[in-house]
C-alpha positions in Angstrom: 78.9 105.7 87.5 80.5 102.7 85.2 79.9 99.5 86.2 80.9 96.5 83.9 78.1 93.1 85.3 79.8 90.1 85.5 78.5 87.3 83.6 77.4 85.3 86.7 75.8 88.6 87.8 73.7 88.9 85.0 72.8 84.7 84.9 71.8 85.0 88.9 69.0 87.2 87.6 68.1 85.6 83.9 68.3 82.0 85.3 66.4 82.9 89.0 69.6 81.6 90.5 68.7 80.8 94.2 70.9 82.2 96.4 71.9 85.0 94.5 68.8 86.5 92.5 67.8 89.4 94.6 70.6 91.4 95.2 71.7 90.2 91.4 67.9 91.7 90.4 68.9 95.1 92.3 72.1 95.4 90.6 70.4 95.2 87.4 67.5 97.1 87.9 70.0 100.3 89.2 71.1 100.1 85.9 67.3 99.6 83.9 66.7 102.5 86.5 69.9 104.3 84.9 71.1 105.0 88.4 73.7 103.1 87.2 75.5 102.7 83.5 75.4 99.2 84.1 77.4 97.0 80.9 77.9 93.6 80.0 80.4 92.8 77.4 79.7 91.5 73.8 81.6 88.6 74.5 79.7 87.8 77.7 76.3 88.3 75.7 77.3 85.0 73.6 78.5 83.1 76.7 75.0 84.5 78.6 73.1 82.7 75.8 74.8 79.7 75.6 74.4 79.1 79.7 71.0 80.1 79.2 69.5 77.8 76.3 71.5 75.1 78.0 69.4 75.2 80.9 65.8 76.1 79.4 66.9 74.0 76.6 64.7 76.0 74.2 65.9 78.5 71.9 62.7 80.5 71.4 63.0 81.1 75.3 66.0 81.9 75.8 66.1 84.7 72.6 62.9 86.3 74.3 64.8 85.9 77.9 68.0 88.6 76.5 65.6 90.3 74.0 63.1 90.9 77.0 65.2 90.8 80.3 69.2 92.1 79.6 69.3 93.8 76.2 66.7 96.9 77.7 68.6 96.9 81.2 72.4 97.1 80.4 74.5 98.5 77.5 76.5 96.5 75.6 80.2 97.1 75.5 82.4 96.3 72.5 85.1 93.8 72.4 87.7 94.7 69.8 91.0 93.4 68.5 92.8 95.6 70.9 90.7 94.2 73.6 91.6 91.0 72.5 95.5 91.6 72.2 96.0 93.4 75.3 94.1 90.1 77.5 96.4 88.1 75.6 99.4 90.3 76.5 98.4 90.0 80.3 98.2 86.1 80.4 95.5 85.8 83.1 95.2 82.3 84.8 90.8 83.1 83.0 91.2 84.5 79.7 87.4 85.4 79.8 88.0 87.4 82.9 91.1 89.3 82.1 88.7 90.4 78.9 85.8 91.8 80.7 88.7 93.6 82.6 90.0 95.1 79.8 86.8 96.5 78.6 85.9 97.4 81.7 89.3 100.0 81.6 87.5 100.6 77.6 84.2 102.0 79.5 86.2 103.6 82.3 84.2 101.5 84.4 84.2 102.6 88.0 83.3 98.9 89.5 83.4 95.1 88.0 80.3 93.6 90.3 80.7 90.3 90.3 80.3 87.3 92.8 83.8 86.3 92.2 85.8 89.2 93.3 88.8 87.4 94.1 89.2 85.9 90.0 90.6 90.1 89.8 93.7 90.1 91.6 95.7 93.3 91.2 93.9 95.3 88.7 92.6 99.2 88.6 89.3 99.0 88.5 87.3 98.4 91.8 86.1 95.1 92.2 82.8 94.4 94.5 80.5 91.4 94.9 76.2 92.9 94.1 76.2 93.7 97.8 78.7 95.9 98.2 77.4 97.9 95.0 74.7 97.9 96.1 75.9 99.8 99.6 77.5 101.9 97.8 75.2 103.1 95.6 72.3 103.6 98.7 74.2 103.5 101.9 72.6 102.2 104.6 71.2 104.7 107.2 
């Protein structure tokens, strides 16, 4: 199963971001557990450092934070000139979100998780918040 991380996804769990770390941390360890393919796009990797340093405020940190903490638990997925061009073509209200949707149809991603479901409004790809991937991925008994 394909599952593109949302960027907020992926900062809950770098940044320790109270009240959304632990079922941000199980979304991501499914996927450093390869029960899921979990991605994050290129694009978000640049935005995920930028948020990042901003709050340690030290650079040394924050390279060891990806290096140690995201680059081992999700694959990166490209974002190309056509990826580009086709979120322009689409005209979202968030540009950044209509491009992780776009590579998301690139990886044939099955799920977006992300704590915003409602910023992907009308799109292919089923949208969940950690929890409901979670369910789905180990139903409850």
């Amino acid at each position: 199963m394909n599952v593109l991380i949302d960027t907020n996804v992926a900062l809950d769990v770098l940044l320790a971001r109270e009240p959304f770390f632990e079922l941000s941390q199980l979304v991501m360890l499914a996927s450093e557990q390869k029960i899921i393919n979990g991605y994050v796009t290129a694009s978000a990797v640049t935005d995920i450092f930028y948020i990042a340093n901003k709050h340690l405020k030290d650079k040394t940190a924050t390279y060891k934070l990806l290096n140690e903490h995201l680059m081992g638990t999700v694959s990166i997925a490209t974002v190309d000139g056509n990826s580009i061009s086709k979120a322009l073509d689409l005209e979202w209200n968030d540009f950044e979100d209509c491009v992780q949707y776009v590579v998301g149809e690139s990886i044939n991603a099955d799920y977006i998780v992300t704590r915003n479901p409602g910023d992907f409004k009308n799109v292919q790809i089923s949208v969940v918040t950690p929890e409901e991937l979670l369910n789905t991925i180990a139903p409850a008994e």
